[in-house]
Structure formats: structure tokens, C-alpha cells
C-alpha positions in Angstrom: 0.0 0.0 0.0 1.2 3.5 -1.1 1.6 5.9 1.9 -0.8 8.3 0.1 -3.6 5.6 0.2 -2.9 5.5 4.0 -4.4 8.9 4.5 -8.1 8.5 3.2 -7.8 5.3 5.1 -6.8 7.1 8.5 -10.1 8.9 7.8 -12.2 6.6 6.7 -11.6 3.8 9.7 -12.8 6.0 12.4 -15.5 7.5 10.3 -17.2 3.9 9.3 -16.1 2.6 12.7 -18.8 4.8 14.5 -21.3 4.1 11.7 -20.8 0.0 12.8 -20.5 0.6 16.5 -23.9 2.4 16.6 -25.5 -0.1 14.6 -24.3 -3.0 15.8 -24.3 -1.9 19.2 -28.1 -2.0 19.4 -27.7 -6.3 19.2 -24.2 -6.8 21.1 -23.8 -7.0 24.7 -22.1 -4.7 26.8 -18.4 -6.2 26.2 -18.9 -6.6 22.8 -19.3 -3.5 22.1 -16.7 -2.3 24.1 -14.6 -4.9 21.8 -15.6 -3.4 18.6 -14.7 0.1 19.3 -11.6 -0.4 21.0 -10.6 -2.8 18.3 -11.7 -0.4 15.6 -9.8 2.4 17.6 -6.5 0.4 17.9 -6.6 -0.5 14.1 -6.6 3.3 13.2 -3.4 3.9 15.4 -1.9 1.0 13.3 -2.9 3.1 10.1 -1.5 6.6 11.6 1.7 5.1 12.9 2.6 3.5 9.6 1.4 6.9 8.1 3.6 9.1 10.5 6.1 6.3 10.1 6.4 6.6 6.6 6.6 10.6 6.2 9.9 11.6 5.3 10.9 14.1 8.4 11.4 16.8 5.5 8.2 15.5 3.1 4.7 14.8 2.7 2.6 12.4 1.7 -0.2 13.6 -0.7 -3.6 12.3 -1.6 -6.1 14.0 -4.2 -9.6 12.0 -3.5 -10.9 10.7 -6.7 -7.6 11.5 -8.4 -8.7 15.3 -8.8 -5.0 16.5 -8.9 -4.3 19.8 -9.5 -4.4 21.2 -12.9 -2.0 24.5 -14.1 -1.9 24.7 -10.3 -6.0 24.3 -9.7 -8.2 21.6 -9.0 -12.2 21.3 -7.7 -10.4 17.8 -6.0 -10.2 17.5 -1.7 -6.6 16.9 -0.6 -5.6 15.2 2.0 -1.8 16.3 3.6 0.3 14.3 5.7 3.7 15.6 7.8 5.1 14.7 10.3 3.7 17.3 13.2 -0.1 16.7 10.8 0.5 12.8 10.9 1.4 12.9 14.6 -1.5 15.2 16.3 -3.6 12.6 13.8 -1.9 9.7 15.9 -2.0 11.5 19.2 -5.6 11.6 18.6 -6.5 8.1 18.0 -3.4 6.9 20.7 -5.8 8.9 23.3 -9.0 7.8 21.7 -8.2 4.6 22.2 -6.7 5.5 26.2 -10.3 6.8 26.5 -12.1 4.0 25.2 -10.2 1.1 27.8 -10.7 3.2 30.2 -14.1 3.6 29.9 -15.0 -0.2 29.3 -16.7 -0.1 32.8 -17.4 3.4 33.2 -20.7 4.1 32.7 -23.8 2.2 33.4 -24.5 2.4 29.0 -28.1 1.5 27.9 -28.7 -0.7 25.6 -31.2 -1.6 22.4 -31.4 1.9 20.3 -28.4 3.6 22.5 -26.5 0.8 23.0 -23.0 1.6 21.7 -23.6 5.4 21.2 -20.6 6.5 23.6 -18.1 4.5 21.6 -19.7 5.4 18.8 -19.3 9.2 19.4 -16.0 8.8 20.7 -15.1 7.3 16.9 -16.5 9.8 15.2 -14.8 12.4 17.2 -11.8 10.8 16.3 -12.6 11.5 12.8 -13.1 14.6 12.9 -9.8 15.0 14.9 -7.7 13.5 12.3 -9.5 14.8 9.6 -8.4 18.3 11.0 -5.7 17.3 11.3 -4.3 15.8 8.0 -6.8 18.2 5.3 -4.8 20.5 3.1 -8.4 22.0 2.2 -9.7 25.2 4.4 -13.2 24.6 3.8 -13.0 20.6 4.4 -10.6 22.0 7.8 -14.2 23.8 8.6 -16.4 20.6 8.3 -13.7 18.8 10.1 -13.5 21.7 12.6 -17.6 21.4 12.6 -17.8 17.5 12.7 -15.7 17.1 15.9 -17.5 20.4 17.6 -21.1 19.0 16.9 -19.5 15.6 18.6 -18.3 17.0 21.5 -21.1 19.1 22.5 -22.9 15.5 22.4 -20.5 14.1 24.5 -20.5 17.2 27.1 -23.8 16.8 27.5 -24.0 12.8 27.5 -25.8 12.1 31.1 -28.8 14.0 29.9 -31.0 13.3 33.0 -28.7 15.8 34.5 -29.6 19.5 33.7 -25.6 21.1 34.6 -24.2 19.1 31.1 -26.8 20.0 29.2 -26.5 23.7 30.2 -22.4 23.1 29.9 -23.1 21.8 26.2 -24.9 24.3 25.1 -22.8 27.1 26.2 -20.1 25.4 24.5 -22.1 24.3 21.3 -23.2 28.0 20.8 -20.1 29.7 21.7 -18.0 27.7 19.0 -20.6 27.4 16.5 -20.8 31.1 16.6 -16.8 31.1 15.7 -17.6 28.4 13.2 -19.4 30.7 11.4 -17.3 33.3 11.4 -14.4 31.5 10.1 -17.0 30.4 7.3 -17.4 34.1 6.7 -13.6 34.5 6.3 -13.2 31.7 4.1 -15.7 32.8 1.8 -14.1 36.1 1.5 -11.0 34.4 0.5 -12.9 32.5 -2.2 -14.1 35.8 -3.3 -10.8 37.4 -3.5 -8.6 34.0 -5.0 -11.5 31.7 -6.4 -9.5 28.4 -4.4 -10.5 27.2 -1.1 -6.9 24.5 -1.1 -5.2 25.6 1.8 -1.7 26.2 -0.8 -4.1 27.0 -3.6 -5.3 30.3 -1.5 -1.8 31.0 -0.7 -0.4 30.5 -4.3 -3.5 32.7 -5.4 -3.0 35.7 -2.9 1.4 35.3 -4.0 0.4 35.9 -7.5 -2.3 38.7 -6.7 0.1 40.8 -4.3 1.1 43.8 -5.8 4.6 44.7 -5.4 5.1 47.8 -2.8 1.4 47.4 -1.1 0.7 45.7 2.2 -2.6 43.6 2.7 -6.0 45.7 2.6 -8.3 45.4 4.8 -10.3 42.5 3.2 -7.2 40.2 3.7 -6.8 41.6 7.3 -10.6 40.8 8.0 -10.8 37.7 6.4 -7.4 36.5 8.6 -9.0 37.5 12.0 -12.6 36.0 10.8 -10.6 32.6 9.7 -8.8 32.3 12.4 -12.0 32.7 14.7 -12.6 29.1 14.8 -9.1 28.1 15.9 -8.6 30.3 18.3 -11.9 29.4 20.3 -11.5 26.2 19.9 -8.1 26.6 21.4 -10.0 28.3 24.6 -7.3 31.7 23.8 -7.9 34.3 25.7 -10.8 35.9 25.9 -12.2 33.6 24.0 -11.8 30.6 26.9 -15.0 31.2 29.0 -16.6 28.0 27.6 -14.3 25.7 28.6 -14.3 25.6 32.2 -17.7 25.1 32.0 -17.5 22.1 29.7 -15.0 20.4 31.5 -16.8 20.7 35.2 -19.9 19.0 33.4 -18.5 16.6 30.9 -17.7 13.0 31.7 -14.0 12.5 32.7 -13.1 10.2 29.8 -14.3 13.3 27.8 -12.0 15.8 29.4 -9.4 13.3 28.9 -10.2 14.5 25.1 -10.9 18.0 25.0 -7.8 19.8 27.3 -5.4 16.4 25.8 -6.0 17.0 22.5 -9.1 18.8 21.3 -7.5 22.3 22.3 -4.5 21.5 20.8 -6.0 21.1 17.6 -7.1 24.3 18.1 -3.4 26.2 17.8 -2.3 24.0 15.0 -5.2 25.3 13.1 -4.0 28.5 13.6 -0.2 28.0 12.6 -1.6 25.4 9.5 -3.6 28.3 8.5 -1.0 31.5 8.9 1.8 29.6 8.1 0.4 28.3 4.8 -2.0 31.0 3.6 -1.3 34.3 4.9 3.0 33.8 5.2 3.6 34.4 1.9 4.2 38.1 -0.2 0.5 38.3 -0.6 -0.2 37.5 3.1 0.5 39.4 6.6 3.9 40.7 7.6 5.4 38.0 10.0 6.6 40.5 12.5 2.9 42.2 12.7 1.6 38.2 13.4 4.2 37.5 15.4 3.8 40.7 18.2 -0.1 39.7 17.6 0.0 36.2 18.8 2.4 36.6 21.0 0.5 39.2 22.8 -2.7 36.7 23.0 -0.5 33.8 24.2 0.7 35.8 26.9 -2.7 36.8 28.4 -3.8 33.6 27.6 -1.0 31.6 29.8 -1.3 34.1 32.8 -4.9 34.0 33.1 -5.4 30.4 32.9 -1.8 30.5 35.4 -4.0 33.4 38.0 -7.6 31.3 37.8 -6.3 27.8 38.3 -4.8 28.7 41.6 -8.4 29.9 42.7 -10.3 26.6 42.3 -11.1 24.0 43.9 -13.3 22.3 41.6 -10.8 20.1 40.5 -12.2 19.8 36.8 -12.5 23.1 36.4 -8.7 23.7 38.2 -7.6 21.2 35.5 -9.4 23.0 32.4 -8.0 26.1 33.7 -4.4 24.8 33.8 -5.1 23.7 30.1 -5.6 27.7 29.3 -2.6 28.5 31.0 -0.6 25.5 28.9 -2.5 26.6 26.2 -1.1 30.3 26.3 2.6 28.8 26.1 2.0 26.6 23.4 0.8 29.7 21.3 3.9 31.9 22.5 5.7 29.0 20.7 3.7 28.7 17.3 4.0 32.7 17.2 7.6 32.8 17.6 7.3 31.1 13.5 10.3 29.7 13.9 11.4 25.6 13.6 12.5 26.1 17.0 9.9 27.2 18.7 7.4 24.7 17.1 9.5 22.4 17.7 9.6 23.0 21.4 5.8 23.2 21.2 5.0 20.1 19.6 7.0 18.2 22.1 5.0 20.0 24.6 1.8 19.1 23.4 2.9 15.5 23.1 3.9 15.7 26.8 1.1 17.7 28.0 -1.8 15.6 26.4 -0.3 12.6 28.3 -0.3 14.4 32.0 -3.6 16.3 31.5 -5.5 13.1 30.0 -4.0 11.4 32.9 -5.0 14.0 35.5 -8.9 13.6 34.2 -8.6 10.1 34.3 -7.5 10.0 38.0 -9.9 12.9 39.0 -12.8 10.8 37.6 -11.5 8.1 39.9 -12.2 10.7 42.8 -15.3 11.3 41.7 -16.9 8.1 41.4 -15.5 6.6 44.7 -16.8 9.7 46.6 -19.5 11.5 44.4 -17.0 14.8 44.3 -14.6 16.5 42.8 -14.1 19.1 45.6 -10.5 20.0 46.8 -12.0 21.1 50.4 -14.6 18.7 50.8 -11.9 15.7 50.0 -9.5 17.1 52.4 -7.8 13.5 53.6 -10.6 11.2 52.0 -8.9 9.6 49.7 -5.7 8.4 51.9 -6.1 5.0 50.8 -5.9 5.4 47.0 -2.1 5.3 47.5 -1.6 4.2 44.1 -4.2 7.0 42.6 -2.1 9.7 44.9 1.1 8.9 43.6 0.0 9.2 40.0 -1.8 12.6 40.9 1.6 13.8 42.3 3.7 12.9 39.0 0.9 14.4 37.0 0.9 17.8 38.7 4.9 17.6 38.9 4.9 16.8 35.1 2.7 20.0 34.8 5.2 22.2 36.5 7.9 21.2 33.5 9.9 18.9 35.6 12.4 16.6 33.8 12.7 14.8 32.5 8.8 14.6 31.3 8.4 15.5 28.1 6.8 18.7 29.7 9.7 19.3 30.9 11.8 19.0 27.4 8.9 20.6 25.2 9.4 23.8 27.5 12.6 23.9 27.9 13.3 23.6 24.0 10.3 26.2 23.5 11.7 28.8 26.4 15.3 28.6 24.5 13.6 29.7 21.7 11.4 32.0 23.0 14.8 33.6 25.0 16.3 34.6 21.8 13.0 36.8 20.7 12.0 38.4 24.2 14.4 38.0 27.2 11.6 37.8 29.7 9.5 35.2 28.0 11.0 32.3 29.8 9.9 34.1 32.8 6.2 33.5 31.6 6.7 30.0 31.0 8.4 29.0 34.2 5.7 31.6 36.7 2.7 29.6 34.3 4.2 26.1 34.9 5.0 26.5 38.3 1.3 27.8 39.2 -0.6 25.4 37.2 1.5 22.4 38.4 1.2 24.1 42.1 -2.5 23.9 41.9 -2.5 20.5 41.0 0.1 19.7 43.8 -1.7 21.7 46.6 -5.2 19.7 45.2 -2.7 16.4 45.8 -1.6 17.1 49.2 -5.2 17.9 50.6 -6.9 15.0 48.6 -5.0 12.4 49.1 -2.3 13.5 52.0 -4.9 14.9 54.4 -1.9 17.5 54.5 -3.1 20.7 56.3 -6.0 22.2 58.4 -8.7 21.2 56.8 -9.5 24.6 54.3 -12.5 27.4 55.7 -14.7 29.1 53.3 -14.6 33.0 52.6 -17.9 34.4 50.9 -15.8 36.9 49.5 -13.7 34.4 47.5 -16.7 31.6 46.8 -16.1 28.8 43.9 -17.8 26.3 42.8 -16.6 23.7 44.7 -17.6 20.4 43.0 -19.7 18.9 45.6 -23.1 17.2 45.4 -21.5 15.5 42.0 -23.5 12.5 40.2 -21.2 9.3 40.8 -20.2 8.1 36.6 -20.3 4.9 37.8 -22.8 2.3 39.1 -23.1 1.7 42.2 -19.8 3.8 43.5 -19.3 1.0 46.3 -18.2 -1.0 43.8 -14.5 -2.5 43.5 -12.3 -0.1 41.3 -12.3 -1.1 37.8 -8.7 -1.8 37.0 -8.1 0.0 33.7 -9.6 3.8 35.4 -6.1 3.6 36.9 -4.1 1.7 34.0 -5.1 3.9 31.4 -3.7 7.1 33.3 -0.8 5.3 34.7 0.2 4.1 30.8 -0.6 8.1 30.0 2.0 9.5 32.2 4.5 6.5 30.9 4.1 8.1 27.8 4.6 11.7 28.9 7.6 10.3 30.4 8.8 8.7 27.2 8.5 12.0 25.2 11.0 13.4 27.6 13.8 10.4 27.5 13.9 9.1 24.1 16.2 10.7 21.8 14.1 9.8 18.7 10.8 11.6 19.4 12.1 15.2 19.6 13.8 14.7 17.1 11.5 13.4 14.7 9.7 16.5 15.5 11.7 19.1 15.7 12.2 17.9 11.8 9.1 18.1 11.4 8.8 21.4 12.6 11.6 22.5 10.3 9.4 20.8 7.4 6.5 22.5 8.6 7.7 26.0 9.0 8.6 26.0 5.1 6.1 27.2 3.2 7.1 27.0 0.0 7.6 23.0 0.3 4.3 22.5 1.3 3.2 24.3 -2.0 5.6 22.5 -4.0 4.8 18.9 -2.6 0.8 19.8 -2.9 0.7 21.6 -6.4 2.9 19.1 -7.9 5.7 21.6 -8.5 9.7 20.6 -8.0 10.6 19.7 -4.9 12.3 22.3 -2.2 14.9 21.3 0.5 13.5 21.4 3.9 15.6 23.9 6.1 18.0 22.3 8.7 16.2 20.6 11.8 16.7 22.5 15.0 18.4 20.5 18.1 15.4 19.4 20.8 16.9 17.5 23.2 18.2 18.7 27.2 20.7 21.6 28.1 21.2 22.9 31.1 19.6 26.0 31.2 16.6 23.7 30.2 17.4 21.6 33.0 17.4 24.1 35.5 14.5 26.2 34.8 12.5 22.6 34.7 13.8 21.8 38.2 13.6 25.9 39.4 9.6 25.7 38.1 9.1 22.4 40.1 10.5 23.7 43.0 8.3 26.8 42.6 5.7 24.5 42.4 6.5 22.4 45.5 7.2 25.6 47.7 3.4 27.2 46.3 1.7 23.7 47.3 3.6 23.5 50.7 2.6 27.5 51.4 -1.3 26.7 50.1 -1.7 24.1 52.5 0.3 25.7 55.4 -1.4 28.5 55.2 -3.1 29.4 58.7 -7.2 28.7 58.5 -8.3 31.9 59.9 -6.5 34.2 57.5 -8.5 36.1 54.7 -7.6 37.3 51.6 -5.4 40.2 50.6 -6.0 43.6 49.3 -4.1 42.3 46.0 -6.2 39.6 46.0 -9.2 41.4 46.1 -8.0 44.2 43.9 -6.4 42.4 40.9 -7.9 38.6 40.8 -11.1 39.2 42.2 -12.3 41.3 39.2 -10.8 38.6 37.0 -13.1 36.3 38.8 -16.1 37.9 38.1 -15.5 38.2 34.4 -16.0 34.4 34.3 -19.8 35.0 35.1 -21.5 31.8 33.4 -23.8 33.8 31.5 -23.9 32.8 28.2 -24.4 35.8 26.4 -21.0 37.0 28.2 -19.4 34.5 26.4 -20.5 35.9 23.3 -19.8 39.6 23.8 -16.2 38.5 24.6 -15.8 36.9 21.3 -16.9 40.3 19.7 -14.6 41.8 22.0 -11.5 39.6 21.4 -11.8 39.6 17.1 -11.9 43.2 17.9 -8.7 43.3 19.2 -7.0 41.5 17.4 -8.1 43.6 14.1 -7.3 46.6 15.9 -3.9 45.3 16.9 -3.1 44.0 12.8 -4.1 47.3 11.6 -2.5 49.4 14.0 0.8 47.8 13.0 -0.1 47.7 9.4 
């Protein structure tokens, strides 16, 4: 088999996969559903490792469906593009997909006849969608992608419909990306108007030959950029377009977190470097240096206020989407730098991160069906006996705070190298965001499971949701521990692990961020024109300043966990605290229409801050 035909395939498994699991889970029992979909899941990870196994580091594999290859540099035909950071968030996907699905085999209570095998069956089809995304070289096909695994996860937000807190979480999210759908539909039919393609290199070859020699981009181009990238950037939970996802994450099942801060998100900022890098990087696109200072700017504010708000929870989903933000903010300070070393840095975060945070959800679901909560305060020295479950909490939250050698740990310390040589006090940001988030998680750790500490009072000027009263995702919660609810996250964090200590994964991707950083490959290798040399791989392994501001971040982390929890009961909260984070508090109101205005707000801004440097 060609490595092209591999790509459809990589699709197609997932996609027909959900279509059988629904069907034939209406006849099969309980395991044998489970069976199906796991075996279905596992045999697209075969197909995407073969696929990512089989990209040339520098190259791509190409597919025109139907054999609609491109004519004079044209074609009506849907590609499908495969390299190696494409092929590998396609394989993370599935990889975690199929973490979800063992994981789950006991999880929930499923019905059966007409719903029987309709969780599996979703997660599949979310998995389409995913890799879809992931490998499409089309813009419009990346929107019904995009749309596919949106309209799927809003399903699985709101799965346990008998309760009313998903269904209001689903619908917050469902209409808060849907609205940034369409907005990215807008932009991409202003760039149909303006080039006549919709091809991801066909757009960027049209607006190249368009550009008129001595003129920057007008305003339709700047529009259509911020409208396109609407999508992407919500999806990504960017600030201030995050409001939604706290709110999905406190409501969704845990295997469904595992999915939308491990990967999901993720997808989100490689939409937005695909898309820049591709379309709008060339002569007839947006001055790197205006995109850069743009992006930048919105990764910073993302990472610090996901860093500030997940030290105020104690909902511990919603302290875990929160850190996602924060993680999220640093992995778009890497994409903006547009350089291979900065992506490269990020895609070895990513790789890391989505096995800690799955991990995380995994063992917070564990809390919640032994004990029907997921409230740090409530919890306080509960769970002592889940020795096992602790342990595995601690290394998550430690592999949060970037120390080595998790692949955290690496994919930050090759991205804040990078980011050092642009900005002198980025690295800063990434050690403050790392050591906060992964503080959170420790502090969380140390109360939960440790008992460690006064038992927490409340303060009505600084009240959370705190996660009590929670629906038990398992039937009856007495019940002895299904083994693979702690497997699955313990397998997870063996992975996050092996990203950090074997050679061969950084740098397999810090080639392929070299390959994908060069523009005028991916137009060659797509439009069928000669080929063009991928520029030199950067170096993404351990130095010691990357050493030491893993371990200074980690011991930030340790020393802002041992100070939460030492801190005396009867103190109250400070004037800065009330001042500065208090305000940022109550801009996550819940409401809905909030959400919305902020999404007005935030395209605003970032059209104001393109022109303004224009």
C-alpha cells in the first residue's frame, strides 16, 4: 500500500467505525461493544503510525480523492496532507481515543437496544473529525472537520442528559464555537471571493500571485485573517475567547476531558499556525513581524490567566481546564515565535502535555466516582487509601510544572530557548505559568489524598464552585475499582515520560517542525511543482539551562503547594487579591451571552492590533 492511500484510510476507519459501533451496538452485549470500538480504535493507530512512520521528516505524503490532482496549479479535488507534526497530532488523537475507550469499558452504566454503543460510537466519530483536522490540506474541508468534531463534543459534554448542569455546559459550548464556526466560514468565503480556491496552498499561491509589489494587505485580507482564524482560536480556549471551557470540563464525563484539554485544544493552535503559516505567510499574506507581536500578545494573556484562575479553584475539573488555558497560552507563545525552533519545542509539549492532562482527568474521575465529588475542600484526607491514585496525581501535577525529564519538561525547555532569543523575559512566563498550574495540582494532591493541612475554611468573598453534590459516573460507586480507570492514566504519564527520554521523538519532531515551517515545500509537494529542501532541523533534546528552569519551576511549584496548604485557616484574603484577581473572577460569570460579547470583544482586538501595525 502507497503511503498516500494511507491517508483517506486514517479517515475513513474512524468515520465507518462509528457508523458500525452504533448499529451493531443495538444487538451486542455490553463487552462486545466495548470490543468493537476499541478494536476499531486500535486499528486506526496502526494506520496513523505506519502513516507518520512513513513521512519523510522533511516531506509529505499527498492524496487528491478521486484523483482530482491539480491542474495549471488548480483543481475542484479535496486533498488530504500528511507531515510529520499533521501525521502525529492525527496519531495523538487516535493513541488517546483509544486511552479513553479502555478506560471507559466499565465506566458508565450504558443502555442498551437503540443507544446501546452510542458513547463509543461518538467517541469514533470524534476521532474522525480529529484527524481529519488534522491531516486536510483544504480550508473549507478544515471547517467541516472543525464542525464535525464540535457537533461531537457538544454530544459528549452533554452525554448524562437526565442531569440538567451538562446540558446547560453543552450548550454554552455548542453555541459559543458554533458562533466562531461561522465566522471562520465568513472569512473563508471572503477568500474564495478574493482567489477563487479554497486548497489551503491554492489560497496562498493565489494571494502570492495577486500581491502587488510595494502594497501591504487591505483590509479585506486583514478581516478575512482574524474572521478565519476565529474558529481556531476558540477552539483553542485563547484568551478571551476561553470562557466555555471551564464550564465544559466541570460538566462533561471524565473520559471526555481526557479528550478536549489532551487534544481537542490543541488542535485548536495547529489550526492557527496550518492556517498563517500556509496561507497568509507568503508576499501576498501578513507581515510576519505584525503576526508575530499579535499572537504573542494573545499567548501571553492567555497563559497568565489560565496560570491566576487555576490557583483559585477548587473544583478540580475546572482547576484542571483552567491549567489547560494557561498551557495553552505557552504553546501559542511557541507557534507565534514562526520559527522551527519554537514549534518544535511546542510540539513536544503538546505531546507531553496531552499525556499528563488526560492522565489527570482520568484520576480525578477516579475521585469522583469513589466519593461522588470532585471538591478539593470537601476531600481534604478522603482519599488516603488510594495510595496508588495519589502517587499518579503527584507525577501528574509535577509533570505540569515542566519537571524533567517529562516530556513537559523538554517541550518547555526547548520552546523557552527559543522563545529567549526573541524576548528575554518570555521564559519568565513559562516557568511563573508552569510553576502555578503544576502548584495547583500539587496543593489539590496534598489535601486530597495527604490529608496535609488544616482542613480549608470558606470566605464568601472568594466563593467557587466547589464540586460537591456530584453524580457518581459509575454504578453503584461502592463497587471495587475497575482496573483499567487507573491503567489507562498510569500508561498516559509512561508516555509523557517517554517523550522526555527518548532521543528519537524530539527529534522526529523538531524535523518536522523545520518541514513544517517552510512554506514553499508545502506548496511545491501539494501543487505538484519541484521539490524544495526542507531547512535544517533545529536541536530538541536537554541543556542545562533547560534543566534548571524545569527543576527551578518544580520547586516553585512544590514551595506554592507546601505554602497553600500551610497556610493558617483563619487568615482572609489580601487587598491584591481582592483588587487584581477578584475582578478577573467575576469576568467568568456563566452567563452565556457574556461569552458571546467576549468573542466580539477579542476579534476586535486582534483587528485593531493588525491594523494598527499595518
Amino acid at each position: 500500500m502507497r503511503t498516500a492511500d494511507l491517508l483517506p484510510l486514517a479517515v475513513a476507519v474512524p468515520l465507518l467505525g462509528a457508523a458500525v459501533t452504533a448499529v451493531a451496538g443495538r444487538w451486542l452485549p455490553r463487552l462486545g461493544r466495548d470490543v468493537l470500538a476499541t478494536a476499531l480504535a486500535a486499528a486506526d493507530v496502526v494506520c496513523l503510525a505506519l502513516l507518520w512512520a512513513r513521512t519523510g521528516p522533511d516531506g509529505r505524503a499527498v492524496s487528491w480523492l478521486g484523483g482530482w490532482t491539480p491542474s495549471d496549479g488548480h483543481s475542484v479535488g479535496i486533498v488530504l496532507v500528511a507531515d510529520r507534526l499533521g501525521s502525529g497530532l492525527a496519531l495523538l488523537a487516535a493513541v488517546l481515543v483509544l486511552a479513553v475507550l479502555c478506560y471507559a469499558w466499565r465506566y458508565f452504566d450504558e443502555p442498551s437496544g437503540e443507544r446501546g454503543g452510542l458513547f463509543p460510537a461518538l467517541l469514533l466519530l470524534f476521532e474522525a473529525g480529529m484527524c481529519g483536522f488534522a491531516l486536510t490540506g483544504d480550508l473549507f474541508d478544515a471547517f467541516v472537520f472543525f464542525e464535525l468534531m464540535g457537533a461531537v463534543a457538544y454530544a459528549l459534554t452533554g452525554f448524562r442528559i437526565e442531569d440538567p448542569r451538562p446540558l446547560h455546559g453543552a450548550l454554552a459550548f455548542g453555541l459559543v464555537n458554533s458562533a466562531a464556526a461561522y465566522l471562520s466560514l465568513l472569512g473563508i468565503g471572503l477568500l474564495y471571493a478574493r482567489t477563487g480556491e479554497l486548497g489551503l496552498a491554492q489560497i496562498g499561491a493565489e494571494l502570492d500571485r495577486l500581491a502587488a509589489p510595494g502594497r501591504g494587505p487591505d483590509a479585506l485580507l486583514v478581516i478575512a485573517f482574524v474572521l478565519v482564524l476565529a474558529g481556531p482560536l476558540v477552539k483553542a480556549a485563547a484568551a478571551p475567547f476561553h470562557f466555555w471551557l471551564p464550564d465544559a470540563h466541570a460538566v462533561a464525563p471524565s473520559p471526555v476531558c481526557m479528550l478536549l484539554s489532551g487534544v481537542m485544544v490543541e488542535l485548536g493552535v495547529y489550526g492557527v499556525a496550518r492556517i498563517h503559516r500556509v496561507v497568509f505567510a507568503g508576499a501576498g499574506g501578513l507581515p510576519d513581524a505584525v503576526v508575530r507581536d499579535t499572537l504573542l500578545a494573545a499567548g501571553v494573556l492567555t497563559a497568565l490567566v489560565g496560570a491566576v484562575m487555576c490557583w483559585q479553584q477548587r473544583h478540580l475539573k475546572r482547576l484542571l481546564a483552567f491549567s489547560t488555558v494557561g498551557h495553552v497560552g505557552l504553546f501559542l507563545i511557541g507557534a507565534a515565535l514562526l520559527t522551527p525552533a519554537g514549534l518544535a519545542g511546542t510540539a513536544v509539549y503538546v505531546a507531553g502535555h496531552a499525556g499528563a492532562k488526560a492522565a489527570l482527568f482520568g484520576l480525578t474521575g477516579v475521585l469522583l466516582d469513589r466519593y461522588g465529588s470532585v471538591d478539593e475542600h470537601g476531600l481534604h484526607g478522603r482519599a488516603r487509601e488510594l495510595r496508588v491514585t495519589g502517587l499518579l496525581f503527584v507525577l501528574g501535577a509535577l509533570a505540569l510544572a515542566g519537571l524533567p525529564p517529562f516530556g513537559t519538561g523538554l517541550g518547555k525547555a526547548v520552546a523557552e530557548e527559543a522563545a529567549g532569543h526573541e524576548l528575554a523575559w518570555l521564559p519568565a512566563v513559562f516557568v511563573l505559568v508552569s510553576a502555578l498550574t503544576g502548584g495547583a495540582v500539587l496543593r489539590a494532591a496534598l489535601r486530597v489524598f495527604g490529608g496535609v493541612g488544616a482542613p480549608p475554611r470558606e470566605y464568601p468573598e472568594v466563593a467557587a464552585t466547589t464540586g460537591e453534590g456530584e453524580e457518581p459516573e459509575i454504578r453503584p460507586p461502592d463497587r471495587r475499582l475497575p482496573p483499567p480507570m487507573v491503567l489507562a492514566p498510569a500508561l498516559l504519564l509512561a508516555g509523557c515520560l517517554a517523550v522526555g527520554v527518548l532521543p528519537g521523538v524530539g527529534r522526529a519532531l523538531a524535523a518536522g517542525a523545520a518541514a513544517f515551517t517552510g512554506r514553499e515545500a508545502y506548496l511545491a509537494d501539494t501543487l505538484g511543482r519541484p521539490p524544495v529542501p526542507a531547512a535544517a532541523a533545529p536541536e530538541a533534546w536537554w541543556t542545562a539551562s533547560g534543566l534548571g528552569l524545569g527543576l527551578l519551576s518544580a520547586l516553585l511549584a512544590v514551595g506554592f503547594a507546601t505554602a497553600a496548604v500551610r497556610r493558617a485557616p483563619g487568615r482572609g484574603t489580601s487587598g491584591l487579591h481582592r483588587a487584581a484577581v477578584l475582578p478577573l473572577r467575576r469576568l467568568h460569570s456563566g452567563l452565556l451571552g457574556d461569552y458571546v460579547a467576549w468573542l466580539a470583544v477579542g476579534l476586535a482586538a486582534l483587528l485593531v492590533a493588525l491594523t494598527a501595525q499595518l
